[in-house]
N, C-alpha and C positions, 0 to 999 in steps of 0.2 A: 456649344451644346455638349453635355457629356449625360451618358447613361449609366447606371454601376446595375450589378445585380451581385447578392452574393448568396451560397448554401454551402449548407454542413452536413456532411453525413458521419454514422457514428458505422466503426467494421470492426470485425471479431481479428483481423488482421495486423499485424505491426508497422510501426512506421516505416520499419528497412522495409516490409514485404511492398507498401506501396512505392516508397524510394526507387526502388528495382524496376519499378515499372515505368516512375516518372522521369526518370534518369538516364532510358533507354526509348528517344524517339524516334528507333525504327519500332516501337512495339505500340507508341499511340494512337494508330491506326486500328489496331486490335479493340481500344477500351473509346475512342472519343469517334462517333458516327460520322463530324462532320470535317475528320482528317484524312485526306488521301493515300498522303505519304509525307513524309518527312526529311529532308537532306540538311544534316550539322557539319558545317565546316570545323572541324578540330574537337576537342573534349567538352563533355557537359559543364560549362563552368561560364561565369560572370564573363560577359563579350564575345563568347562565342555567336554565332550568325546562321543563317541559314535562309531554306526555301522548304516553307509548307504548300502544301497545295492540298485544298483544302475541296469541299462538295461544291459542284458546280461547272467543272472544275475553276477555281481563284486560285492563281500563282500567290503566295505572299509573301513577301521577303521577311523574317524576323531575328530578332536577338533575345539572348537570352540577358535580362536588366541586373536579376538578384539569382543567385545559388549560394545556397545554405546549407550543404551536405545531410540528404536524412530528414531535411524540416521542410523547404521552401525553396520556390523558383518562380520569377516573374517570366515571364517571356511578354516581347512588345511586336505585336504585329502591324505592318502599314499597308495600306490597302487605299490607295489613292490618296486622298487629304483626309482621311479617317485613321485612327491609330487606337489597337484594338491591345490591352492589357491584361494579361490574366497571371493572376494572384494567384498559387498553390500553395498550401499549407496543411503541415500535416503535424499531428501532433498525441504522444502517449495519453493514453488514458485506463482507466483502470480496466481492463478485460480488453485491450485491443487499443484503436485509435478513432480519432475524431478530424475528418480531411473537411479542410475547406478550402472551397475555389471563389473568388470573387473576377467578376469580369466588368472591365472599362471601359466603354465606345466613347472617343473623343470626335469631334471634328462637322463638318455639315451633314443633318438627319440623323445625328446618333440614337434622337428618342426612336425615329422608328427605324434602324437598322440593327439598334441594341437587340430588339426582343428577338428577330432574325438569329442576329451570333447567338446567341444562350439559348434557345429554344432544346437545343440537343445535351444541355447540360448535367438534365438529372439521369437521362439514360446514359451520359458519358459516365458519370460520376456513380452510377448502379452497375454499371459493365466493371470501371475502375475495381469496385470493392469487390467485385465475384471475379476476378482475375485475380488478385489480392490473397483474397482468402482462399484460392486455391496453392497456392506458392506453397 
């Protein structure tokens, strides 16, 4: 079973300003409600590792799959036989940028565990750009 969800939002802010933010997971705790804390073994980069713990409190172990400097970052979180994907991308556009997040619930009851993970996404992704556009 696998569930997707994906949104765009459009910010008066540039792609370094949100880079800055996405690139420093002690500060996602700040912009995404359903992040506790954050701990990255080593630098923001492809295979780096870590432990989210996220509301509820849920341990999660994750890595970081893709880093793109400035553009894009996958991170793959697991969560028992569930394997939770999120897509960031961010990109210029005229007067600011255009961020999208796509989210992937793989594994047994992703239809109904999906809407659970993404429920906090548009207020991640509203906190995101009002941290953003403050920089």
């Amino acid at each position: 079973m696998t569930f997707a969800l994906e949104r765009t939002v459009a910010t008066s802010a540039t792609p370094a300003d949100v880079w800055a933010l996405w690139s420093d997971p002690g500060s996602w705790s700040a912009w995404d409600p359903a992040v506790q804390s954050v701990a990255l073994e080593g630098h923001f980069a492809e295979g780096a590792a870590g432990t989210m713990v996220l509301a509820g409190p849920i341990e999660a172990p994750f890595v970081l799959e893709i880093v793109e400097p400035g553009a894009r970052y996958l991170d793959r979180l697991t969560i028992g036989d569930l394997v939770i994907r999120i897509d960031h991308l961010v990109v210029a556009v005229h007067g600011g940028a255009e961020i999208t997040v796509r989210t992937t619930v793989e594994g047994p009851g992703a239809d109904d565990i999906g809407p659970i993970v993404t429920q906090d996404t548009p207020v991640a992704m509203a906190r995101l750009v009002e941290l953003a556009e403050a920089r």
